[in-house]
C-alpha positions as CSV (number, residue, x, y, z in Angstrom):
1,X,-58.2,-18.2,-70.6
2,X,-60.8,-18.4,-67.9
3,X,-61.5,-15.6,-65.4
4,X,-60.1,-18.4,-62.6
5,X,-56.3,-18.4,-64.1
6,X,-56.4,-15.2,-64.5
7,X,-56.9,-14.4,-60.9
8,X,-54.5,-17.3,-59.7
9,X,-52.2,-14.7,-62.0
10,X,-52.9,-11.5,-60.5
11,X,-52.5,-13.4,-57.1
12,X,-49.0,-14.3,-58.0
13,X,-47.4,-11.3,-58.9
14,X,-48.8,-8.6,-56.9
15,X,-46.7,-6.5,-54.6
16,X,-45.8,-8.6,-51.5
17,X,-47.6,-7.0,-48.2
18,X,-44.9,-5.0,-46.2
19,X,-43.0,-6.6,-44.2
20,X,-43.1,-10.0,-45.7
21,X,-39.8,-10.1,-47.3
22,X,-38.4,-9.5,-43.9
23,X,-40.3,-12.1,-42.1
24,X,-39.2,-15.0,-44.7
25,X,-35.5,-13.7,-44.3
26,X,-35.4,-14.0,-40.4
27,X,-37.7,-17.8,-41.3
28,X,-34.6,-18.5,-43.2
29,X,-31.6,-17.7,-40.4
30,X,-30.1,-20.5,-38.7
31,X,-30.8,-20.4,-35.1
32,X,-29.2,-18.3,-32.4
33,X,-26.8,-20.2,-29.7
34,X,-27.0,-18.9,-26.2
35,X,-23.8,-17.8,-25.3
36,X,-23.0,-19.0,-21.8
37,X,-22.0,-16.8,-18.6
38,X,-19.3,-19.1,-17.7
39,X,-18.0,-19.6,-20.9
40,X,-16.9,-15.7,-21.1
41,X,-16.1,-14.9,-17.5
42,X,-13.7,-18.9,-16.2
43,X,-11.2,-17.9,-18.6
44,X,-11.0,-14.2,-17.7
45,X,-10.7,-15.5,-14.2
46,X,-7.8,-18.2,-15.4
47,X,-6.1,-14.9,-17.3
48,X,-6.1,-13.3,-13.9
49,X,-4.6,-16.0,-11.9
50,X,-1.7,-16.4,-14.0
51,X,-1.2,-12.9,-14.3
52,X,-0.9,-12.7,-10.7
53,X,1.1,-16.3,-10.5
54,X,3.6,-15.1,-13.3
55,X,4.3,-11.6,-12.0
56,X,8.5,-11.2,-11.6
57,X,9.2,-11.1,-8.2
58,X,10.6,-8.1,-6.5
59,X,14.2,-7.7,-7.6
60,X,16.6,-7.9,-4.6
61,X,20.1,-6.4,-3.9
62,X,22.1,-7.0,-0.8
63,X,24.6,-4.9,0.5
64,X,26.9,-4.8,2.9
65,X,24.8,-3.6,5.8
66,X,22.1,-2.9,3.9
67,X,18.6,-4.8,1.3
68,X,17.3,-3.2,-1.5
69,X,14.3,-4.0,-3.2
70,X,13.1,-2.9,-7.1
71,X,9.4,-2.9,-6.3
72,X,9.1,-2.3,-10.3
73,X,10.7,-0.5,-12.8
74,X,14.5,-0.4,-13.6
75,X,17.4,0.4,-11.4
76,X,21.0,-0.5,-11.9
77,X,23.4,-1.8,-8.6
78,X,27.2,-0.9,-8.0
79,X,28.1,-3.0,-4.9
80,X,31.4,-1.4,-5.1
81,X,30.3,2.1,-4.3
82,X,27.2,0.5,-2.6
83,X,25.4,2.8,-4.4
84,X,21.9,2.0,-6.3
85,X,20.4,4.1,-9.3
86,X,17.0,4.1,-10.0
87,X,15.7,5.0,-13.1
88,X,12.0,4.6,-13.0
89,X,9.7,2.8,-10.5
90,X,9.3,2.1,-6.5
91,X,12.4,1.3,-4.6
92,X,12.6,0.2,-0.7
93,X,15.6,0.3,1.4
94,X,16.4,-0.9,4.6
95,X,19.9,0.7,6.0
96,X,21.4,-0.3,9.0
97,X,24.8,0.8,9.4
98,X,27.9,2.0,7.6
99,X,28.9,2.5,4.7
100,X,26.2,4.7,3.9
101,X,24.1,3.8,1.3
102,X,23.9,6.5,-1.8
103,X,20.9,6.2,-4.1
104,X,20.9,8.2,-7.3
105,X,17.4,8.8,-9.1
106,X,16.5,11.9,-11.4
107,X,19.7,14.2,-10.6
108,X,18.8,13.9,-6.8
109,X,21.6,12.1,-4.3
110,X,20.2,10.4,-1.1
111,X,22.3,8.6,1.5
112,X,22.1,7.5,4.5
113,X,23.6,4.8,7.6
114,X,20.2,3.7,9.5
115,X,17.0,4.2,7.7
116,X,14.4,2.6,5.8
117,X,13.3,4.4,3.2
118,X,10.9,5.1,0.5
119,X,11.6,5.9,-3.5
120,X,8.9,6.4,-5.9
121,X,9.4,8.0,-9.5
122,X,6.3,9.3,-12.0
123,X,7.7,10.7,-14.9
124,X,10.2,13.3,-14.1
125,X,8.8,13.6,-10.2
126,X,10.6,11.9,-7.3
127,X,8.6,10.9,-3.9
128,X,11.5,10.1,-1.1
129,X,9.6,9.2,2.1
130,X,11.9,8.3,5.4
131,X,9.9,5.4,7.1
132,X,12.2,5.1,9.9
133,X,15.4,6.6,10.5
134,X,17.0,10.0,8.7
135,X,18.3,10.8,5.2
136,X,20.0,13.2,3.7
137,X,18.8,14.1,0.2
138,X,21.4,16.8,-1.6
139,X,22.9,17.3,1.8
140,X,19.9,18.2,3.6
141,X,18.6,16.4,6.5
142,X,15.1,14.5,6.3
143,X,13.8,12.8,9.3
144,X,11.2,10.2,9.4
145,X,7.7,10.9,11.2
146,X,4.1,9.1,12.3
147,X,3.1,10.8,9.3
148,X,5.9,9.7,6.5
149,X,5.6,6.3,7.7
150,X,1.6,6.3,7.8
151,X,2.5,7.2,4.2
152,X,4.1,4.4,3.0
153,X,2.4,2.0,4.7
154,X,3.6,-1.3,5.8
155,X,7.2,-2.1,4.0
156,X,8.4,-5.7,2.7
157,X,11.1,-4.6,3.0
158,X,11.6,-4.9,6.6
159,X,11.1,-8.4,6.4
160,X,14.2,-9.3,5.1
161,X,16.0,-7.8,7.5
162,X,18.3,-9.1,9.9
163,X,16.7,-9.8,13.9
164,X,19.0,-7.0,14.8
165,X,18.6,-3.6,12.3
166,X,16.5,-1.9,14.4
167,X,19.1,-1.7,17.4
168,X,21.9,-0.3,14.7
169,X,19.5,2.1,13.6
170,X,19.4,2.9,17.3
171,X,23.2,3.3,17.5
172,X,23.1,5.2,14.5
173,X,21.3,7.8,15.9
174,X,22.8,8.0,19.0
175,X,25.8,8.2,17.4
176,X,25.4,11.0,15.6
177,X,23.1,12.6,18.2
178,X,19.9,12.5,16.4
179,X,18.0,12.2,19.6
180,X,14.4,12.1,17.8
181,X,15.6,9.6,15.4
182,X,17.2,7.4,18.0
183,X,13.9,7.4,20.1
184,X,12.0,6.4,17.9
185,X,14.7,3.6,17.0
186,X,14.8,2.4,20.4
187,X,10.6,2.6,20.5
188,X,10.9,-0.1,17.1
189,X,13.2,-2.3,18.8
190,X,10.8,-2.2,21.9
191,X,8.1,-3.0,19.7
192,X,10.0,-5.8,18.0
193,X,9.7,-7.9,21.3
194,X,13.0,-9.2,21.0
195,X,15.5,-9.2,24.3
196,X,16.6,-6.2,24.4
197,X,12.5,-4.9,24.5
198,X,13.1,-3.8,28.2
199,X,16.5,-2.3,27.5
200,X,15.1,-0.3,25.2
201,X,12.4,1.0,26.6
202,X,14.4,2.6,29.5
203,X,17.0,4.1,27.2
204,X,14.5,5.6,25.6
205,X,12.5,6.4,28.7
206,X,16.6,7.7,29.6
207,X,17.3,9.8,26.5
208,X,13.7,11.4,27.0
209,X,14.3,12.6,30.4
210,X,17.5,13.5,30.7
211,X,18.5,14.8,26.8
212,X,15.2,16.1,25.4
213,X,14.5,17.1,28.5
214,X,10.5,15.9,28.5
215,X,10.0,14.0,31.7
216,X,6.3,13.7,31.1
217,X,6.8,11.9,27.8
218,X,9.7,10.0,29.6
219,X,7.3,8.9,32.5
220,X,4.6,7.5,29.6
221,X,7.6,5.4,29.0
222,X,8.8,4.1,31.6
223,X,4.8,3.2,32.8
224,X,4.6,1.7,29.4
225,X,7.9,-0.9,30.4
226,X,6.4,-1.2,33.5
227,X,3.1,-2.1,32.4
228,X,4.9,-4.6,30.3
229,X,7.7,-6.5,32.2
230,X,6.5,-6.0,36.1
231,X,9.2,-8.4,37.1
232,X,11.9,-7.4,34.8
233,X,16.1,-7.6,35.5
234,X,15.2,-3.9,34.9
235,X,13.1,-2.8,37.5
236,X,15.1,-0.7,39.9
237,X,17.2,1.3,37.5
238,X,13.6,1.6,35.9
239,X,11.8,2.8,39.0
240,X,14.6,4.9,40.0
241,X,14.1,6.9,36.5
242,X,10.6,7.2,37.3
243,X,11.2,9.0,40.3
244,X,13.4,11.5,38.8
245,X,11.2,12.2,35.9
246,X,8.2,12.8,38.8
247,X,10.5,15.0,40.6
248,X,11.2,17.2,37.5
249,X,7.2,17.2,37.5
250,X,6.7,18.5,40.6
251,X,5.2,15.5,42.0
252,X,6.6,15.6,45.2
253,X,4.6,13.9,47.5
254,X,4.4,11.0,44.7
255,X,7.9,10.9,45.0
256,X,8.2,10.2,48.6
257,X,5.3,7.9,48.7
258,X,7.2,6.0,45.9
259,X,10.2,6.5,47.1
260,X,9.1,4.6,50.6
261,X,7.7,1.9,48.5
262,X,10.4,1.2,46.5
263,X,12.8,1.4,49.9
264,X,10.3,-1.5,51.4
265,X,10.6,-3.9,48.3
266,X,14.3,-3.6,47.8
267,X,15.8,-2.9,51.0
268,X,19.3,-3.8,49.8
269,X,18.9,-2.4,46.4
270,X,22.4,-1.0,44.5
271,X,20.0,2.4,44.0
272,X,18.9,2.8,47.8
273,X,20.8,5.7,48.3
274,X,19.8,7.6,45.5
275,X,15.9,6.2,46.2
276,X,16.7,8.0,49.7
277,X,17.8,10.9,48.5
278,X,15.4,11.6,46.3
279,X,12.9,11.0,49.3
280,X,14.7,13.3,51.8
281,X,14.7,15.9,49.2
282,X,10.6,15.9,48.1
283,X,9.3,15.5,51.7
284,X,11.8,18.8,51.8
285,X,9.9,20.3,49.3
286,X,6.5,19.7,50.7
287,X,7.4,20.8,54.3
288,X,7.8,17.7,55.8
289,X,11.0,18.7,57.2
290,X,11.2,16.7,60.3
291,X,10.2,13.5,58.4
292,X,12.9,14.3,55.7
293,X,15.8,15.2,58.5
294,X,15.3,11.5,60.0
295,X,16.3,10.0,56.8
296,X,19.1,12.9,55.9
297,X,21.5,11.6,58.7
298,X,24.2,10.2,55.9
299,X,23.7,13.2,53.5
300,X,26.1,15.8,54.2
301,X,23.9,18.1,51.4
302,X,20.9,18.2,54.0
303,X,23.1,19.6,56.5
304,X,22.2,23.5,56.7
305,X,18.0,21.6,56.2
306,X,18.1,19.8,59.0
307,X,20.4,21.9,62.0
């Protein structure tokens, strides 16, 4: 055996340096693939869509002056009682007239003839927010605000309802004297644009002066319908208003000045003599007595004023 196999031995089955096991391994792996960006994140994108394209519409019940509509969750409809239970989810309702409309959900009884209205349920917790309109919930009164209906934001619910729910709403309210209630009622169907808008706005222009008493808030109002139909079948009955509500200001020599305008443009108006009238008596009330006793000839009140 010569010294030259013996190192060609030795060589062969010496301890392999470190690492050397390790580098044949990874020699021996198959190549890596790249794994695409687009490959991971079209079909996520697809499983979106159709989650969004096969997500069960809102589910719908009609009654018989009301729409109610199962947001999610479970609810179960009697049309005979017109009454709706909801068991667990969001609920809207739009109510404009009678028979009330009772909705049961977690031991708690709401009802009401004009409203549109809120429902949510988490758990064992109820949220019951009055959008428009009034509710009773276990025979206490709620009232809808700005703030409720900031709330719950816009309402799909509102879209299905007929051209004329905001005006029962209205009657509603008046009818059963909720005077907050039916002004803002008449302010929705002023902002609904619809033909009655200028109707509207001087009833509620009307119930602001005259039953809440608030002629400042009343003359916003009326400016307001002014503002927006100039030329309107309204205009005298509204200007007449406006000269009340200035009169229960104070205003007095805005009144008259008024009062002469309107007298110029409608000489032969229907509301001449109460335009008149309300002149004679603010130039009274400024001091302008003389003034006021040439146009008090045909008002037997102004007598003992003007002797």
């Amino acid at each position: 055996m010569t010294a030259a196999w013996k190192d060609t031995v030795r060589a062969a089955t010496q301890t392999p340096p470190v690492g050397a096991k390790e580098r044949v391994w990874r020699a021996m792996q198959q190549p890596r693939r790249r794994v695409r960006a687009e490959l991971v994140l079209v079909p996520m994108a697809l499983a979106a869509v159709l989650l969004v394209l096969l997500r069960p519409e809102p589910q719908t019940f009609h009654g018989t002056n009301d729409v109610i509509s199962l947001r999610e969750g479970h609810a179960t409809w009697n049309p005979g009682a017109n009454e709706v239970t909801l068991e667990r989810g969001v609920l809207e309702a739009s109510v404009w007239g009678t028979p009330a409309l009772r909705v049961r959900v977690k031991g708690r009884l709401i009802e009401t003839t004009g409203a549109v209205l809120l429902v949510r349920t988490a758990g064992e917790s109820v949220s019951i927010v009055p959008v428009r309109g009034t509710l009773l919930v276990d025979g206490q009164l709620m009232e809808a605000t700005e703030a409720t209906r900031r709330e719950a934001g816009p309402t799909s619910i509102e879209a299905l309802e007929p051209r004329d729910a905001a005006a029962r709403r209205a009657a509603q309210a008046l009818e059963a004297k909720q005077w907050e209630a039916a002004d803002r009622a008449l302010d929705e169907v002023a902002s609904a644009g619809t033909l009655g808008a200028e109707a509207a706005l001087l009833q509620k222009g009307e119930l602001e002066l005259r039953t809440l008493a608030d002629p400042k808030r009343a003359l916003t109002t009326f400016e307001a319908a002014a503002a927006r139909f100039p030329q309107g079948n309204l205009a005298q009955e509204r200007e007449l208003s406006s000269l009340e509500a200035e009169f229960a200001l104070a205003r007095f020599e805005a009144v008259a000045t008024r009062a002469a305008n309107f007298l110029t443009r409608f000489p032969d108006s229907e509301r001449a003599t109460d335009v008149r009238r309300l002149q004679v008596r603010a130039l009274l009330a400024v001091g302008r007595r003389a003034e006021a006793c040439q146009f008090a000839k045909d008002f037997a009140e102004f007598a003992a004023d003007c002797r």
